[in-house]
Phi, psi and omega in degrees: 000123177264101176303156180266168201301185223229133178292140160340088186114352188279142181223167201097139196300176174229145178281157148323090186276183186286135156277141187089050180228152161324276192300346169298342196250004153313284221270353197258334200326321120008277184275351203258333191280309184280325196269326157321272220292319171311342192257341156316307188268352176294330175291046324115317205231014151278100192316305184301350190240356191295323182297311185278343156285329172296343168311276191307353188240314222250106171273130194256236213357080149303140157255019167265159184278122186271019182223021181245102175294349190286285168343116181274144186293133163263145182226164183223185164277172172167177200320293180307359160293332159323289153013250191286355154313295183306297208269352196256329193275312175307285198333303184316312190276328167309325192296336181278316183292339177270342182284314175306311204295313216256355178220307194287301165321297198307317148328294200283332181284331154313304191277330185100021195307178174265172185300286153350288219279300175343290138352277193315307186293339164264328147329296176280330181318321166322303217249348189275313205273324163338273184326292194300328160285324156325293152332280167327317181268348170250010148274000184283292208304317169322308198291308152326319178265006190043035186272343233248035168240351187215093173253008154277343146342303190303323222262355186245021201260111163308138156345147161197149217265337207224136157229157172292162188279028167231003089020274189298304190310306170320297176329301162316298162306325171306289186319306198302314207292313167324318203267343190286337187279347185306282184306004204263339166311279184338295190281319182276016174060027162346115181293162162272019165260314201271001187272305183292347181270347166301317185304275164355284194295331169276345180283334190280292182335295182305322214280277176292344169315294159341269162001300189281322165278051163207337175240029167088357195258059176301301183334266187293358156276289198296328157302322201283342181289299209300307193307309172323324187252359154306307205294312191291352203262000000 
């Protein structure tokens, strides 16, 4: 069982709470997240239920002839990026609660931090591994795409209606990871004072992120991604 983060300074063994209370589903947040996504890809392997788990796992509208192997897949956008936004977006907060409770806690309780400092530090501990994936994948994805000897290319690359599927995919992580800090206030237990400027600061991110994957403008977005999370990292 992976417990949720903890408020700053707070100390002491923790009781069990009754289930199926707020804090259980505080301190469960891991698992209860992770056994969702397990019962999503568990339909995978049901004919009647394979289509509709391949939605939430899978990136969908191919726009190609699927019966020419030479073609390369193409994907454009549409509803079911919804989907796998939500589910992928699920992954994001188990993978942070597990990641807060075994490395980022366990740190800050080493350094002794002040309350503040507590706060701050886990803050960046939330942004830091983000950034830093972001960079790494979209120098994969460049590299893979044959961008990444001519990476002013992306700025002169047209809208386009159709993108490859590590393309899109990369987009969809981005989005999952943005739209995962809303509900992720809640599980770190966010003061209500300190949530609109939280808020602020992820809409303005999500907005043009959005903006850019939904008019095509993958391409030359991922430079404006990579330089953005250079500066902040």
């Amino acid at each position: 069982m992976v417990k949720a983060a903890k408020r700053p300074g707070q100390k002491g063994p923790e009781k069990d709470p009754p289930i199926f209370s707020q804090e259980y589903f505080l301190q469960n947040q891991a698992d209860l997240m992770s056994s969702l996504c397990l019962i999503i890809m568990s339909g995978l392997l049901f004919k009647p239920t394979r289509a509709l788990s391949a939605k939430f796992c899978f990136v969908q509208h191919n726009t190609t002839n699927l019966t020419d192997p030479e073609t390369k897949p193409l994907y454009a956008t549409g509803r079911s990026d919804l989907l796998v936004t939500f589910f992928y977006s699920l992954l994001c907060i188990a993978v942070h609660a597990v990641e807060n409770e075994y490395f980022w806690e366990k740190i800050a309780r080493r350094l002794r931090l002040s309350k503040t400092r507590l706060s701050e530090f886990m803050a960046l501990g939330s942004t830091l591994p983000f950034h830093l994936a972001v960079v790494g994948g979209a120098f994969y994805v460049m590299k893979e795409e044959g961008l990444i000897y001519d990476p002013m290319a992306l700025l002169t690359t047209v809208p386009v209606l159709e993108m490859p599927m590590l393309i899109k995919f990369y987009w969809l992580l981005v989005l999952a990871f943005v739209v995962h800090q809303y509900p992720e206030m809640y599980f770190m237990r966010v003061k209500n004072e300190e949530m609109p400027n939280k808020i602020i600061g992820y809409t303005a991110f999500l907005i043009p992120t959005l903006a850019c994957y939904l008019t095509g403008l993958v391409y030359p977005g991922i430079l404006v991604l990579v330089l953005h999370c250079t500066i902040d990292i």
